[in-house]
VOGU-3710 file (C-alpha; in Angstrom, 3 decimals, decimal comma):
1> xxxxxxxxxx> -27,908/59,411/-15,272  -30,175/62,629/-15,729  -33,099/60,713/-15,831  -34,407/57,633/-13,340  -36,581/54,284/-15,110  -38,231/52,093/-12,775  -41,143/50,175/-13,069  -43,639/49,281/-9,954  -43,289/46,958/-8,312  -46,677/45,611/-8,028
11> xxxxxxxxxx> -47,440/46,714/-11,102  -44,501/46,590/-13,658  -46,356/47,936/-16,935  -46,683/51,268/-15,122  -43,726/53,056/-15,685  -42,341/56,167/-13,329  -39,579/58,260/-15,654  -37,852/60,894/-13,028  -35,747/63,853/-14,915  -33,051/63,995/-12,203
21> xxxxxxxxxx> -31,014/66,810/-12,190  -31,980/68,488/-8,698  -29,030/70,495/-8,786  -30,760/72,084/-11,865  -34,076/71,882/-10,812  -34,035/69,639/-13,348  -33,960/71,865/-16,410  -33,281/70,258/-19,986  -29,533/69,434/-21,063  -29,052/67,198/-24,472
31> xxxxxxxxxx> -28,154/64,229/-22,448  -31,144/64,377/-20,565  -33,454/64,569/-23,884  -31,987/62,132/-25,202  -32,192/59,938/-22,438  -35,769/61,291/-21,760  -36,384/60,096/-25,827  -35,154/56,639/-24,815  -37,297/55,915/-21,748  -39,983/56,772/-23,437
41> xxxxxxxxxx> -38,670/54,513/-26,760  -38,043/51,638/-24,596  -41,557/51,958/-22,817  -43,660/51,796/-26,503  -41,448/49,024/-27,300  -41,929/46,941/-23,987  -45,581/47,751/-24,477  -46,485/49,770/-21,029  -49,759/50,797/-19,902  -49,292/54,085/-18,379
51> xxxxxxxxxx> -46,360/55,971/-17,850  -45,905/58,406/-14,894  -43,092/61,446/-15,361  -42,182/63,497/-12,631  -39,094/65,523/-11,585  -36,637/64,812/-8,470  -35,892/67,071/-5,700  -39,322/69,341/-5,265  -39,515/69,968/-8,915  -40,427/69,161/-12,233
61> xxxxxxxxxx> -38,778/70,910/-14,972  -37,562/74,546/-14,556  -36,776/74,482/-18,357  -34,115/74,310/-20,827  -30,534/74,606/-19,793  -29,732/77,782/-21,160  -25,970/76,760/-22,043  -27,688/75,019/-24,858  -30,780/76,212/-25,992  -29,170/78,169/-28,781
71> xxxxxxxxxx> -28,370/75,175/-30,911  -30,805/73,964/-33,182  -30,192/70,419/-32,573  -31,710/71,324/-29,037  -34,788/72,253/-30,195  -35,165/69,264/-32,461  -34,612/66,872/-29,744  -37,121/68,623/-27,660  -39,387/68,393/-30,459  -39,401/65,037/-30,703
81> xxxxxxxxxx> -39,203/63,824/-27,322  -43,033/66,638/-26,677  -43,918/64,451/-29,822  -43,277/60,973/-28,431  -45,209/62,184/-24,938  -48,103/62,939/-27,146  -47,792/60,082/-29,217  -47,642/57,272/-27,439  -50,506/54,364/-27,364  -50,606/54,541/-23,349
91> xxxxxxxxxx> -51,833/57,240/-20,628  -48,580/59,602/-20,069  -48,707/61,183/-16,633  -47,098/64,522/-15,616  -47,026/64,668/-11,596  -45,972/68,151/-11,387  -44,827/69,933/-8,001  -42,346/73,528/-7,952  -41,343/74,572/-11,176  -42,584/73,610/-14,598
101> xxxxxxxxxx> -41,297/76,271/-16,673  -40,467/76,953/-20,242  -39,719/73,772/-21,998  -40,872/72,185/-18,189  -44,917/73,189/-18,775  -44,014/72,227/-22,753  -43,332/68,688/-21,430  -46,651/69,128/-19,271  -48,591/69,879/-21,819  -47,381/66,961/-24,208
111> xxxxxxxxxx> -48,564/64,737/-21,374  -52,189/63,367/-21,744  -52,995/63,658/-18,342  -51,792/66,022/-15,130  -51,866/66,105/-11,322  -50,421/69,048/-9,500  -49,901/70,449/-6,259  -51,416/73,880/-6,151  -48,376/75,778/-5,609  -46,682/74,735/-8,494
121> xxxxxxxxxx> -45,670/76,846/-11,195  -46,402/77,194/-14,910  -44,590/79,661/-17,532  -43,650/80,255/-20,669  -40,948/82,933/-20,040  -39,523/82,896/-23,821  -40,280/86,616/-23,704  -37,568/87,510/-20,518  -35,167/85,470/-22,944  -35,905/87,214/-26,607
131> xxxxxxxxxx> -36,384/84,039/-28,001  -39,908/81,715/-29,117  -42,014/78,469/-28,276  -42,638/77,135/-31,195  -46,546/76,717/-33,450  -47,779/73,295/-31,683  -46,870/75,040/-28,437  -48,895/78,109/-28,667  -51,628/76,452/-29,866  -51,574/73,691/-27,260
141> xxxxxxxxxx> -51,000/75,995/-24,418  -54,346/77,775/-25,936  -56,565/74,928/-26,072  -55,834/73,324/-23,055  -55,224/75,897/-20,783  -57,556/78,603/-22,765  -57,070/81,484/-24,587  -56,749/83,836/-21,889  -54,247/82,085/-19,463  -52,079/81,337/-22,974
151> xxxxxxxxxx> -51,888/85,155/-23,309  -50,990/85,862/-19,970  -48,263/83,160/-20,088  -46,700/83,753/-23,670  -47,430/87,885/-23,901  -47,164/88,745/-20,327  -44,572/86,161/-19,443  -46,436/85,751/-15,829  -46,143/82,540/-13,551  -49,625/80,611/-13,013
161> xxxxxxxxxx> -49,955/78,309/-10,267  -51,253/74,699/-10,176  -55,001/75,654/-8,259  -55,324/78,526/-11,178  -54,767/76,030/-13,964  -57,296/73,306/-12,389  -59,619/75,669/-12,472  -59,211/76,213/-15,868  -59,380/72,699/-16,440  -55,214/72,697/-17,627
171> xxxxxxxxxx> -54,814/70,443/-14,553  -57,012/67,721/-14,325  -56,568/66,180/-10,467  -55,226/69,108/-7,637  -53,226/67,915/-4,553  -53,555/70,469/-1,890  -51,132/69,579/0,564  -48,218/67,073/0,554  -46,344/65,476/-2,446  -47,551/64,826/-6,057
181> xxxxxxxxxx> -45,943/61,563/-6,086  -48,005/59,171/-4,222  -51,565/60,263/-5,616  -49,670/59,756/-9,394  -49,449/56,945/-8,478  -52,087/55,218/-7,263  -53,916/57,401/-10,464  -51,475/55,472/-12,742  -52,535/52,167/-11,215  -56,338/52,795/-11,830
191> xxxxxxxxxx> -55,647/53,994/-15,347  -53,524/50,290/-15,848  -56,823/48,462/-15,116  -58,725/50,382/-18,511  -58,658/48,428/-21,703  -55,628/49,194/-23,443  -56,501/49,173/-27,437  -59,309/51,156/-26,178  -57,019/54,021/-24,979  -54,811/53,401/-27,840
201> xxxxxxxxxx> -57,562/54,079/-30,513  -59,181/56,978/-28,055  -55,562/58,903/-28,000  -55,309/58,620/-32,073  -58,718/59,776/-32,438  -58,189/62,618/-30,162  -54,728/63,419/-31,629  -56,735/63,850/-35,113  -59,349/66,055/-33,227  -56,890/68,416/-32,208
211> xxxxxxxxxx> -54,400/68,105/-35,421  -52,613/71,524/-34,903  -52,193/72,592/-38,970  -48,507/73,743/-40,243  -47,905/77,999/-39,402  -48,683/79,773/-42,103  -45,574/81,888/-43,016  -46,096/84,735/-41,466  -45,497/82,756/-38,174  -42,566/81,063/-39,339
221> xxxxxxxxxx> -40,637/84,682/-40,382  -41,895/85,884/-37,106  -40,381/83,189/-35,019  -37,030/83,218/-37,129  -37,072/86,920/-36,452  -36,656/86,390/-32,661  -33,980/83,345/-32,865  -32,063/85,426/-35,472  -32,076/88,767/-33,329  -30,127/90,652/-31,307
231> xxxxxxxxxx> -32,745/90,293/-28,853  -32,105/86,380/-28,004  -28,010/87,226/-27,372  -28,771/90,165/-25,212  -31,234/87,780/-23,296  -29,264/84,805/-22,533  -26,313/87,716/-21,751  -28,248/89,101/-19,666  -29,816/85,522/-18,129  -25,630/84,660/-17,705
241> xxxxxxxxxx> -24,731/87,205/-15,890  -27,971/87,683/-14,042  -29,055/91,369/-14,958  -32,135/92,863/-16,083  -31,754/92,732/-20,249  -31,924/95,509/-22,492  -34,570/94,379/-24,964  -35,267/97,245/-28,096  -36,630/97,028/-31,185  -34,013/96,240/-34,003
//
């Protein structure tokens, strides 16, 4: 399965969702959205009170699988697995170590809360690729890690590591040395202890505080733009068959 449920042990209303595709650094097939989608389904449903999501093998997301980015059915089950993140009634953890790129520091950032080891890295390389994050991304990526970083990320397509982001307050707890894992933890098993319905009402009043309102159309030609254009074929070409791509104005 490309993604791991387990519950503590000690504590089985926390609940640890592991993408698990090492082999990929666990970047972002259908199967594993939709399995992603149904961990977190099942974990409204059974009523958790925190849920922890990490990434096996070193890492935590280095993106979308490129093989199928390019159908729109991806990008609608990304959409609504960032949206369940965001939306459910419980504390969602990302415990973030290596790579948490592309659609990796979109999942990230759809999390409520995030510990990271200061080496890890952040991107949004949709501009090496010809292609675009969506609205709710750009925006998010703006107000949480702040205007300047966003613009460095999304214009100059640069990496940003975990100790740059804490300072900017992106990152909220910093592990310095050794593995994310263990600290998410015992984080996830103070947060359990809160009142619930508190942090239930807290997380819709903040999601109304920070209601991201529809792209006006300009955006949404500009976006269609880059999906529709040569650009996005020349960059997955060139991603394929692991060249620098020929990006021009068409």
């Amino acid at each position: 399965m490309p993604v791991l449920v387990e519950a503590l042990p000690d504590a089985a209303d926390v609940v640890v969702v592991t993408l698990d595709r090492p082999e990929r650094r666990n970047a972002l097939d259908h199967a594993t959205l939709q399995s992603l989608r149904d961990a977190i389904t099942h974990a409204v449903d059974q009523r958790a009170r925190v849920l922890v999501l990490t990434g096996a093998g070193g890492h935590f997301c280095a993106g979308a699988d490129l093989t199928g980015v390019e159908d729109e059915g991806f990008v609608d089950l990304l959409r609504s697995v960032l949206e369940g993140l965001h939306s459910a009634p419980f504390p969602v953890v990302a415990a973030i170590e290596g790579a948490a790129l592309g659609a990796g520091t979109q999942l990230a950032m759809s999390c409520d809360l995030r510990i990271a080891t200061a080496d890890a890295s952040f991107g949004i390389p949709a501009a090496k690729l010809g292609l675009t994050v969506d609205h709710w991304t750009v925006q998010q990526l703006a107000r949480h890690a702040g205007d300047s970083l966003a613009r460095l990320m999304l214009l100059g397509a640069e990496v940003v590591r975990g100790d740059r982001l804490y300072a900017s307050g992106f990152v909220h707890r910093l592990v310095d040395e050794g593995g994310v894992a263990e600290p998410a933890l015992a984080w996830a098993r103070e947060l359990r202890a809160l009142a619930p319905l508190t942090i239930a009402a807290h997380k819709v009043m903040l999601g109304v505080a920070e209601h991201v309102e529809e792209p006006p159309p300009v955006a949404v030609e500009a976006r269609a733009a880059a999906w529709a254009s040569a650009d996005f074929q020349e960059g997955l070409a060139a991603f394929r068959e692991r060249r620098t791509p020929d990006f021009r104005w068409h």
